[in-house]
C-alpha positions as CSV (number, residue, x, y, z in Angstrom):
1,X,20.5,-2.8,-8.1
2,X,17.4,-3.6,-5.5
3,X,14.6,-6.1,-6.7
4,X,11.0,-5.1,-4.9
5,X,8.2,-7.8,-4.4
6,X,4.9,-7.1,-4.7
7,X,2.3,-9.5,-4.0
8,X,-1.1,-9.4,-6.5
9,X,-3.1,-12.3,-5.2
10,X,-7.1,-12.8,-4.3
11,X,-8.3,-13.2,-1.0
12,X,-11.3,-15.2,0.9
13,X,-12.7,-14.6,4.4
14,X,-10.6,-18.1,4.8
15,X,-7.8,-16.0,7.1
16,X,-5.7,-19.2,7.4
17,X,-6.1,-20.0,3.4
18,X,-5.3,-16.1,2.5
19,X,-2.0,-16.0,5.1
20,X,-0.6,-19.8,3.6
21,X,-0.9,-18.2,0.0
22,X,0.5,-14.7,0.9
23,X,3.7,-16.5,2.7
24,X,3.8,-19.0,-0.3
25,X,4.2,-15.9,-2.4
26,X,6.5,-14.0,-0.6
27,X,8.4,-17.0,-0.7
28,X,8.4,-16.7,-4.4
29,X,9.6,-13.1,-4.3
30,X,12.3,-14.3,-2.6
31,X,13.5,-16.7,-4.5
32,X,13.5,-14.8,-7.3
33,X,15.9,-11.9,-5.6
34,X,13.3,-10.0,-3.9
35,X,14.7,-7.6,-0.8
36,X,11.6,-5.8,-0.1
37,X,8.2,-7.4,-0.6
38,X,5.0,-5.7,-0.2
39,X,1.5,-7.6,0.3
40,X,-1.6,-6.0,-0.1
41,X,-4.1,-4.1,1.9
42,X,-5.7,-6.2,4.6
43,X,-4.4,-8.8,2.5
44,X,-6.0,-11.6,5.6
45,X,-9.6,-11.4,4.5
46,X,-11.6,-10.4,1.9
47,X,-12.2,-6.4,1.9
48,X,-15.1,-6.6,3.8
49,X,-15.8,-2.7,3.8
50,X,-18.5,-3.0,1.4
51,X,-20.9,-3.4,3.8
52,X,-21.4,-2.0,6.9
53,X,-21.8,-5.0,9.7
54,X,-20.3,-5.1,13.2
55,X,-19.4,-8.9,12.3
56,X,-16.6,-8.2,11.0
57,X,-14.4,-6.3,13.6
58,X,-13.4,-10.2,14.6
59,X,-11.4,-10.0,12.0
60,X,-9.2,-7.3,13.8
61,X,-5.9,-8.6,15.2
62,X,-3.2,-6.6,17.3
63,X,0.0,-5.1,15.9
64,X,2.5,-6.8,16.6
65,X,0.5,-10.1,17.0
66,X,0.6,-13.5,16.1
67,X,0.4,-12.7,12.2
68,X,3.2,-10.1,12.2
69,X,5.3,-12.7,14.7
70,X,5.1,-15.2,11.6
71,X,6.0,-12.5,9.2
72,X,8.9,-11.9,11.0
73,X,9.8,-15.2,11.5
74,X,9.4,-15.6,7.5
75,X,11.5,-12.3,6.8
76,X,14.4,-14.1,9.0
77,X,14.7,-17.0,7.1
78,X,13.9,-15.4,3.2
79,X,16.6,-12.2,4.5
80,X,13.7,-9.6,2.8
81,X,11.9,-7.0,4.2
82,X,8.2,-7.3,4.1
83,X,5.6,-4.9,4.7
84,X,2.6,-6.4,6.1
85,X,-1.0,-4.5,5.7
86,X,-3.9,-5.6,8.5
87,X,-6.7,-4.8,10.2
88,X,-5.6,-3.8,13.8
89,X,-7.5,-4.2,16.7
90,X,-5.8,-1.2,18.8
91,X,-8.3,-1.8,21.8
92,X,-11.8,-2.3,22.1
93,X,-14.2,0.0,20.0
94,X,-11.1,1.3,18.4
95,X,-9.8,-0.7,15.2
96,X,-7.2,0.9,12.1
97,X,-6.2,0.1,8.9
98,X,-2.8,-0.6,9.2
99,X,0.3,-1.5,8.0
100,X,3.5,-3.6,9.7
101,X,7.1,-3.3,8.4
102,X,9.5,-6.0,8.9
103,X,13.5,-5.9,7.8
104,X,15.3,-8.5,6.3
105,X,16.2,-10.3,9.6
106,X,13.0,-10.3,11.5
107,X,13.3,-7.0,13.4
108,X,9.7,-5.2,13.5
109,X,10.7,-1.7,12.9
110,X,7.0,-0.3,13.3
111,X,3.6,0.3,11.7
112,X,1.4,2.8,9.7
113,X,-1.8,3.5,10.1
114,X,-3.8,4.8,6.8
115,X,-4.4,8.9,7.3
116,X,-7.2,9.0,5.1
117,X,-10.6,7.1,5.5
118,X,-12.5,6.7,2.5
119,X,-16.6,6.8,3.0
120,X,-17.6,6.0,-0.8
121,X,-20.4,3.2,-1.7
122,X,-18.9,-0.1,-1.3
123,X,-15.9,1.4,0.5
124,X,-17.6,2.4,3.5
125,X,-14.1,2.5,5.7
126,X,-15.4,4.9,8.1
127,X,-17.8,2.3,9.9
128,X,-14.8,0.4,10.9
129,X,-11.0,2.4,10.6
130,X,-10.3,5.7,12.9
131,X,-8.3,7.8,11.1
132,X,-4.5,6.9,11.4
133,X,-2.3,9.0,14.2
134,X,1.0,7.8,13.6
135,X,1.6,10.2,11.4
136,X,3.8,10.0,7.5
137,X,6.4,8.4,8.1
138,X,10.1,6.4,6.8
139,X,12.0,3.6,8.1
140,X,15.1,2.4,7.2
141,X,15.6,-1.2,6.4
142,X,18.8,-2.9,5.3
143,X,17.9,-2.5,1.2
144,X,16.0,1.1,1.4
145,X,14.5,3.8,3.5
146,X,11.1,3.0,2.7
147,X,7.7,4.8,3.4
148,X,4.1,2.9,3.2
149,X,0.8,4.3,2.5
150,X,-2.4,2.5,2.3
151,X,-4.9,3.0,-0.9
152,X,-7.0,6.3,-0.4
153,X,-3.8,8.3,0.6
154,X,-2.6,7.7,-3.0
155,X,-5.0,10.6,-3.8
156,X,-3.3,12.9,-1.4
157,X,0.0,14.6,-2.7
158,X,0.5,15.9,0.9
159,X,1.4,12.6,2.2
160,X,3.6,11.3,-0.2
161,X,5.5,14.7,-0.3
162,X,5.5,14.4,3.8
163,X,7.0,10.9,3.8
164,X,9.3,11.7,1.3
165,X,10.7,14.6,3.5
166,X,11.6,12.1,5.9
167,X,14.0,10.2,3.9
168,X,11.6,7.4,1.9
169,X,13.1,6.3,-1.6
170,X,10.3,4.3,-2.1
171,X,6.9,4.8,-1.5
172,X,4.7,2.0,-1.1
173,X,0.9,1.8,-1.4
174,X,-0.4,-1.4,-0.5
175,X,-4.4,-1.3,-1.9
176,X,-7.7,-2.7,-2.4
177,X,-9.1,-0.6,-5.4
178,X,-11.5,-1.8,-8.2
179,X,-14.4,-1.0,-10.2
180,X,-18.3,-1.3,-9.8
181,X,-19.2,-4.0,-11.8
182,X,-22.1,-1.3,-13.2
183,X,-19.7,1.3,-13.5
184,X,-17.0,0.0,-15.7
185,X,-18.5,0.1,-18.9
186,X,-19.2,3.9,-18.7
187,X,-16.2,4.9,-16.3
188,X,-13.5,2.2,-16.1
189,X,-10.8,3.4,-18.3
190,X,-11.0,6.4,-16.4
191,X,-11.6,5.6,-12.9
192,X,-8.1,3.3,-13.8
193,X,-6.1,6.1,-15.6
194,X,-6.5,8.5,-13.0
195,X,-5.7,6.1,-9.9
196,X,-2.4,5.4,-11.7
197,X,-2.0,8.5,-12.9
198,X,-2.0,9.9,-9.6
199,X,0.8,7.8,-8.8
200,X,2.8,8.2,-11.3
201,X,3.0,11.7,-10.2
202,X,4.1,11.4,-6.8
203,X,7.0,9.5,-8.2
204,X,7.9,13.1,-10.4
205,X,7.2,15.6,-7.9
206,X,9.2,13.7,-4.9
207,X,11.8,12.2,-7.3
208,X,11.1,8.7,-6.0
209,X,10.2,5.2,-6.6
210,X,6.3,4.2,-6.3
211,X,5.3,0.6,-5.7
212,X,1.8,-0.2,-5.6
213,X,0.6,-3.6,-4.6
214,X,-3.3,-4.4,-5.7
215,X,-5.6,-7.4,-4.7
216,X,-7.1,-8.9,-7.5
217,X,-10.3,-11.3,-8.5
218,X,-14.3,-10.4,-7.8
219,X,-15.4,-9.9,-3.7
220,X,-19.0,-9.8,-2.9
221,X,-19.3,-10.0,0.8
222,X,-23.2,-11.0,1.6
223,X,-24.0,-11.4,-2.0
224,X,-23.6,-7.3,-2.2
225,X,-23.0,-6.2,-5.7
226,X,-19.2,-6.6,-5.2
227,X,-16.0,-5.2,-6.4
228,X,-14.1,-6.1,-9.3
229,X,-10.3,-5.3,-8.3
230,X,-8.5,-4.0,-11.4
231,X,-5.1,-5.5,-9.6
232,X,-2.7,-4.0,-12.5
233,X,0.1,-3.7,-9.6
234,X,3.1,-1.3,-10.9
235,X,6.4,0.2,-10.0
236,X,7.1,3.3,-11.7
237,X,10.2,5.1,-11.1
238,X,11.5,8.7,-10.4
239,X,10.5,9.7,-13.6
240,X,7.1,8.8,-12.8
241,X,7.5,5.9,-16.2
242,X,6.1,2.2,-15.1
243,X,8.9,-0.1,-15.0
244,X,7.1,-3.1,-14.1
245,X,3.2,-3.7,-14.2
246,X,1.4,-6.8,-13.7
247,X,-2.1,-8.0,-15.4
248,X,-5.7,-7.5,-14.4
249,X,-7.3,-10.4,-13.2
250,X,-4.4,-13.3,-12.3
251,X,-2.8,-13.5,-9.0
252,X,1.0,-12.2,-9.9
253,X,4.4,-11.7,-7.9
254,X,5.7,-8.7,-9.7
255,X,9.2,-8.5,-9.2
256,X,10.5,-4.9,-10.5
257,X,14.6,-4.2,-9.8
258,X,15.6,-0.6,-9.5
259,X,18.4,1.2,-9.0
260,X,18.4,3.8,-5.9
261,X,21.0,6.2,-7.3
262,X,18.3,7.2,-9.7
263,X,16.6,8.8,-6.7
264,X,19.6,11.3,-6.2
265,X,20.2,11.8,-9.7
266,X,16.4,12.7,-10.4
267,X,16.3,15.1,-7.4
268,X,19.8,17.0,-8.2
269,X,18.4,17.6,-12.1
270,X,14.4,17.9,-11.2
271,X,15.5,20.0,-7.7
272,X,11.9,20.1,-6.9
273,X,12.9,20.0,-2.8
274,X,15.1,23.2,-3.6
275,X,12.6,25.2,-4.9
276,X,9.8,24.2,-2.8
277,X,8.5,27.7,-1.2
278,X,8.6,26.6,2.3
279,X,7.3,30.4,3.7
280,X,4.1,31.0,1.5
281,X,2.4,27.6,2.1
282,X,1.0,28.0,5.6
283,X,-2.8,28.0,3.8
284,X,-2.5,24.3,3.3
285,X,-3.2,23.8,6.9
286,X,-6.6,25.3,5.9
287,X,-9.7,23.2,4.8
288,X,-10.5,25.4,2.4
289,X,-9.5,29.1,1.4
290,X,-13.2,31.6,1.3
């Protein structure tokens, strides 16, 4: 059995305040049998895409940097992996929304960098991330071969079903998804059900685990109408059922244990990858099919 970490917790602009509580709580995870602990997305600073202002591309750091170098450091000395979510500064004009992952040990084994860049009010992404180029991808750590997503690719069944092709047991989404304070009344329940239900999905149809770190707590950069994140961080397994779910508005360390051979077992019964029809999807390169 494998226990996963993942971090719901609020964050400030205060970067030195948000990084001391995220390593306080991957502490936590570990102590409490974590092997993999996910934080989550741009989990340094408050999301700050609500607005559009050039201010906040100081913000940006470099992967691997000084942030991933304490990570590192931290993932030594706890023996967990940790997946680390930031806003890279790749070089000037040219920033990402990214990811670092970091075995048990300290080794940096690489980054992601989120493939699709939401342009939605209050998640205006598109003023500040260029579009990942990394491509899907899987690493393995000593626990898991993992694969990490970020947020809006949860919507896209191509890249979960591309990362799981290379090899990941576990997919993780580190995000920063909540409601419009305006909004909720009418279309909360909703808006909530489908992001999870979404998930839950790509858990069936790749016969994988789904691990889904959310912030949580009210941002309103500037005095902006703001974002209530619903955190509600799960773990659902290759059945697509939730095995472990936290609250909506408290800071949590959800710790979730799983066992991998259910990955196997799920894909030799549900043999989705068998049957996939591999020669008659060359349309899904197209945008759309007139």
């Amino acid at each position: 059995m494998l226990k996963l970490g993942l971090i719901q917790m609020r964050c400030s602009i205060n970067r030195e305040e948000n990084i001391d509580r995220a390593e306080a709580k991957v502490r936590e995870a570990a102590a409490r049998g974590a092997k993999i602990i996910c934080l989550p997305e741009i989990f340094t600073t408050i999301y700050f895409c609500q607005i559009e202002d050039h201010k906040y591309f100081k913000l940006a750091e470099e992967i691997p940097g000084p942030t991933i170098a304490r990570f590192q450091t931290l993932a030594a000395e706890i023996d967990a992996a940790i997946v680390a979510p930031l806003f890279e500064k790749r070089a000037a004009g040219l920033y990402h929304n990214s990811a670092a992952i970091i075995d048990a040990g300290g080794s940096y084994l690489g980054k992601y960098r989120k493939m699709h860049i939401p342009d939605d009010p209050l998640f205006y992404e598109k003023f500040y991330f260029t579009p990942g180029d990394l491509g899907f991808r899987s690493w393995k750590t000593q626990a898991a071969t993992i694969g990490v997503l970020i947020c809006w690719d949860q919507w896209y069944p191509e890249g979960a079903r591309l990362t799981a092709l290379r090899g990941a047991e576990i997919l993780f989404y580190p995000t920063a998804i909540g409601w419009h304070p305006s909004e909720k009344r009418l279309y909360g329940a909703r808006q909530h059900a489908s992001w999870e239900t979404i998930q839950r999905s790509h858990s069936i149809a790749n016969g994988c685990f789904v691990a889904v770190p959310n912030r949580t707590g009210f941002e309103a950069p500037d005095g902006g109408d703001g974002i209530e994140f619903w955190g509600q961080s799960f773990v659902a397994d290759p059945s697509g059922q939730i095995i472990a779910k936290a609250g909506v508005d408290q800071e949590e360390v959800l710790i979730a244990e799983i066992d991998l051979s259910l990955v196997d077992q799920q894909r030799t019964h549900w043999p989705f990858l068998r049957d996939r029809r591999i020669d008659a999807y060359e349309d899904i390169n197209r945008r759309y099919i007139d």
